[in-house]
Structure formats: C-alpha cells, structure tokens
C-alpha positions in Angstrom: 0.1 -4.4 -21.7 -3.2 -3.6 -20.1 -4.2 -4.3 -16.3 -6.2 -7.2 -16.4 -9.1 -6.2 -13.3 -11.6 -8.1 -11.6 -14.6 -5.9 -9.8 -16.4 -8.2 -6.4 -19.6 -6.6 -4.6 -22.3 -7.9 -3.7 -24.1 -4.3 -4.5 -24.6 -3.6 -8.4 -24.6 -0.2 -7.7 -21.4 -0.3 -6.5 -20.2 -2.2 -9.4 -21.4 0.3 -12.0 -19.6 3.1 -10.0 -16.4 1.4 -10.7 -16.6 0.0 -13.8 -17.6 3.6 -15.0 -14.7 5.1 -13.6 -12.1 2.4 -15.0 -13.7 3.1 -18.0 -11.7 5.9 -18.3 -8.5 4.1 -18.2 -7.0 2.9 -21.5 -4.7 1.2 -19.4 -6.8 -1.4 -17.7 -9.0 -4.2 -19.1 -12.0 -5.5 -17.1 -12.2 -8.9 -17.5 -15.3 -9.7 -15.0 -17.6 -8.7 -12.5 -18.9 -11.1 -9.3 -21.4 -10.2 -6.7 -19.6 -12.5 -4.2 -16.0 -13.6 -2.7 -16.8 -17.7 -3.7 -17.6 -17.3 -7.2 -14.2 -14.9 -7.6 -12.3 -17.2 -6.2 -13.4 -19.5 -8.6 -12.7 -17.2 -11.4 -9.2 -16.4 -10.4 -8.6 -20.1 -10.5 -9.6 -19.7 -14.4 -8.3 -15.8 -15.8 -5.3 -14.1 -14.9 -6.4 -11.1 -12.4 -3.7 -8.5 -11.7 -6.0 -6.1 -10.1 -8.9 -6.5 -7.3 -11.6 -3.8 -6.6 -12.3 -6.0 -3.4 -15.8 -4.8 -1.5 -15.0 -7.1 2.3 -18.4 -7.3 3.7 -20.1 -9.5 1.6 -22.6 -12.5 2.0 -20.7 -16.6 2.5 -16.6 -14.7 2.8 -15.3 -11.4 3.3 -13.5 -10.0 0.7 -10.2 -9.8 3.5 -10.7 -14.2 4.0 -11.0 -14.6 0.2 -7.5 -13.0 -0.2 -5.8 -14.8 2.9 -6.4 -17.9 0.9 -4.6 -17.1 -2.3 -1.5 -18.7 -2.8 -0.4 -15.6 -4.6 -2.9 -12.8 -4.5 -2.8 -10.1 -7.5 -2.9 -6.5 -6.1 -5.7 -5.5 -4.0 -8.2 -2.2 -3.8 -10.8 -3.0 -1.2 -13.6 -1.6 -1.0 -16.3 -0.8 2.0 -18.7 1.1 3.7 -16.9 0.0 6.8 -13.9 1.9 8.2 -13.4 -0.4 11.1 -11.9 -2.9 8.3 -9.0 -0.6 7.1 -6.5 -2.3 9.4 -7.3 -5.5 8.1 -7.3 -4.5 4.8 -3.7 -2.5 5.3 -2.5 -5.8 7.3 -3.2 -7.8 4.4 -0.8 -5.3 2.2 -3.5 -3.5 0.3 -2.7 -1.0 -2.4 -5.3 1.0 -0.8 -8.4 1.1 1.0 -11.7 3.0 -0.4 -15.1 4.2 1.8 -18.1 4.0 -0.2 -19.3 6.4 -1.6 -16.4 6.3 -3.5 -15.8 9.5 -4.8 -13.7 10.0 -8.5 -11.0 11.9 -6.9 -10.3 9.1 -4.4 -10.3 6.6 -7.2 -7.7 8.5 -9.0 -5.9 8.3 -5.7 -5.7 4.6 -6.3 -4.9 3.9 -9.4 -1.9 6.8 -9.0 -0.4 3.7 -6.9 -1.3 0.9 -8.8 0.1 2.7 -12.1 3.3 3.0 -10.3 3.2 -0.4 -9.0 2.8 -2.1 -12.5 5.2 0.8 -14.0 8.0 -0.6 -11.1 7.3 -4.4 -12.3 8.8 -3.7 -15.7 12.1 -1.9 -14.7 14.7 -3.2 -14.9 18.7 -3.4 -13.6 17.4 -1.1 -10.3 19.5 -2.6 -8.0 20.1 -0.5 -4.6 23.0 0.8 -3.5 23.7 2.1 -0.5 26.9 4.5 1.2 28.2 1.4 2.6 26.7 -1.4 5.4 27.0 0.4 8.1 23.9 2.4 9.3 23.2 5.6 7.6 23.8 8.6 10.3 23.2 11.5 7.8 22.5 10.1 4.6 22.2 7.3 1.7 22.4 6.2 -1.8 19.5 4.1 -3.2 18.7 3.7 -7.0 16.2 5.6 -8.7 15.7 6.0 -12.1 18.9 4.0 -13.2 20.8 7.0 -10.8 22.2 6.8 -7.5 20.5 9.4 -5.8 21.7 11.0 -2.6 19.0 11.1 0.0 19.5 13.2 3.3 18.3 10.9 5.9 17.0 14.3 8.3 14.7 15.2 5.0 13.0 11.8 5.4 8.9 12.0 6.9 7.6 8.0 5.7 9.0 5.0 3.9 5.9 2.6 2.2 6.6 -0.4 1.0 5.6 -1.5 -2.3 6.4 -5.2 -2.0 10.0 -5.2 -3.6 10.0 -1.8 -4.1 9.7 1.5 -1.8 8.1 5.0 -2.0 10.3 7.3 0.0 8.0 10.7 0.8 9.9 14.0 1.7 8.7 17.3 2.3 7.9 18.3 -1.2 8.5 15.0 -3.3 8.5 10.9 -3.3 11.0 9.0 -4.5 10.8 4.9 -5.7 13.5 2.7 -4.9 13.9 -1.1 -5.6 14.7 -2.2 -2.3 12.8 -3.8 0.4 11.3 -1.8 3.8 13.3 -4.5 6.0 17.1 -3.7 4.2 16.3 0.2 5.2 15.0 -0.6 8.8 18.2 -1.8 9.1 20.4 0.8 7.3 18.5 4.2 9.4 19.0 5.1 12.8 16.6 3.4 15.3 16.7 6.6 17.6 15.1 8.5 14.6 12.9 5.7 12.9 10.3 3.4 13.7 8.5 0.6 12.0 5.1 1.6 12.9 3.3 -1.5 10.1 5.3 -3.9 7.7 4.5 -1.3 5.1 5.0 1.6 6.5 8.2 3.6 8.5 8.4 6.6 10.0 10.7 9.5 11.6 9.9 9.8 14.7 10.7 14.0 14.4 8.2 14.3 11.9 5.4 12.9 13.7 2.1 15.8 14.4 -0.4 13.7 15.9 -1.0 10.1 16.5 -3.4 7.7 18.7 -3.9 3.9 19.8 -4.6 2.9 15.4 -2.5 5.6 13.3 0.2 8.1 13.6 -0.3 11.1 11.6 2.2 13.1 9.4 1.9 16.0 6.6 -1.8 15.4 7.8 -1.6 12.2 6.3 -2.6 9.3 8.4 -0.8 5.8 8.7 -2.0 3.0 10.4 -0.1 0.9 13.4 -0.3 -2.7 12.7 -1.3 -5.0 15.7 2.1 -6.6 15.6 4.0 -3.5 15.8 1.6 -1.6 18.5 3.4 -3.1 21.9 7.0 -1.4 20.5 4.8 1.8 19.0 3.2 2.2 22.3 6.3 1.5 24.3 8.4 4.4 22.3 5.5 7.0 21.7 3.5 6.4 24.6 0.6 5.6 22.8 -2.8 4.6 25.3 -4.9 1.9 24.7 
C-alpha cells in the first residue's frame, strides 16, 4: 500500500525539488501538487492524503493555520525558509520540520520517520507491558517487536512520541514501543525525567547543553514547548 502524498508551496521550484526526490520512493504515490494552503484544503476534502510536504509561509493561510483546522490531519513534513516557525510546526506534532534548501540527505531524514510511522500503523497485537504499576526505579518491560524487551531505565537519553506509539533512543540504538508518552511520564522517575514538549522526554543526566527554545542531547537538539517552559525553566534554570 503506497503513501498517498500531497506537496503545498507557493514556490514551483520548491515543488520540483520534492517531487524529484519522492520520486525515488516506490513506496509513496503523489497524488497532487497546490501552490497554496486554500486550494489544499479543498483537495483534502476530496482524496485521501496520508502525507503533507507542508511549506507554512504562504500567500491567504499558513501552512501551520491550514492544519489547526483539520478535523483529522494526515501526517505532516513542513516545509520553510523560516526557522523561527519550527516551534509551531513541532507544537502542531509534526513528523519533522525541513529548511529550504532542502538538501537530499535531510529528506531521507524524513521519510526514515514517516516509513516507520506507516510501518507502526500496520502492527498488530503490540500491546505494552510494563514490570508492574508502580514507577520504574531501574528498569521496564515494553513491547517491541512482539517481545517484551527489558529496558534499563539509566541507559535511557529521549523518549518521542509517535502518536500511539514511541521511539525510545539510547546510546547506540532506538527502540518503538506501542504505548503512549503520557503512560511512561507516569511509570519513570520524575527526579530523573522531564517532559520538556508533548512529544518529547528527557533524562535529565543526559542533558549537554540547552537554552530558553531547546535542550540538547547526543548533539541532537529538542525543542521546549511553550506549555512546558515555566516547569523546564523552573527545574533547569533555563533564562528567558
């Protein structure tokens, strides 16, 4: 089953660039191009979309207002030659976020997390489990891969969420779990973990760097969302 997309810029350019690159994916079908966030939404009233190449500064609606008024949204990639939009964009549970230019490495980037997005969507009998309900001091159980794999909780850097799944990154591997960001918030230790954005969690030991918009870990950088920077700044002493 192929990944029905949907490319919206107002710049053709920018269009080509994409389409040329999906191009090289058996895996997803473009259904249609539009050079602006109206005549999408139109068209997403007509095809089913399961993919968005999203550009957000754009003529009439930005791309981030055309997906605040979808019911049900399919999975978004926006793109922009504005960094000063990536909060909204992660706010608005993105599956990522791309500057223009856009280079082909980057773009492979992407689709790495929408293939395991779609790939998550059709498994089947993942059901969590966990040591027990009380919070988990040294270590867990969650379901991965129809196993219950032991996790040591010390070896965990950052928890994403994936809508109804998770991505679990250690030192030297990720892990995918079917289980929801908000059932582990509640499972870890709050002296070691903090929600930093309702898709993303953190250990607070493995923290290098961080500032007023994104902590940084394994030189990776992950935003703060604006309703989790009062508790962020109250526990990391983050300045305005």
């Amino acid at each position: 089953m192929k990944i029905k997309t949907l490319i919206v810029d107002d710049e053709p350019h920018a269009i080509e660039i994409i389409q040329k690159y999906i191009n090289d994916f058996s895996q997803v079908e473009l259904v249609g191009t539009c050079n602006n966030a109206v005549h999408a939404f139109q068209l997403l009233q007509d095809k089913p979309i399961d993919l968005i190449f999203l550009d957000i500064k754009m003529p009439g609606l930005l791309g981030t207002d055309l997906i605040r008024t979808l019911k049900n949204p399919p999975k978004v990639i926006f793109t922009t030659a504005y960094q000063d939009y990536a909060l909204d964009g992660f706010d608005l549970n993105a599956v990522d976020y791309l500057l223009k230019p856009i280079p082909f490495d980057r773009f492979l980037k992407a689709m790495d997390k929408v293939f395991d997005l779609f790939k998550l969507q059709h498994q089947k009998n993942d059901t969590p489990v966990h040591v027990n309900e009380q919070r988990a001091e040294d270590y867990l159980y969650l379901r991965i891969d129809r196993k219950r794999v032991k996790i040591n909780v010390n070896d965990i850097y950052w928890m994403e969420s994936l809508k109804d799944y998770i991505k679990i990154t250690l030192k030297d591997k990720t892990l995918i779990s079917k289980q929801k960001i908000g059932v582990l918030e509640e499972l870890l230790p709050e002296d070691k973990f903090i929600r930093i954005h309702r898709s993303f969690m953190v250990s607070m030991d493995k923290i290098e760097s961080y500032h007023s918009y994104a902590i940084e870990i394994l030189g990776k950088e992950l935003p703060i969302g604006r309703n989790y920077k009062a508790e962020c700044k109250k526990r990391l002493a983050i300045g305005v």
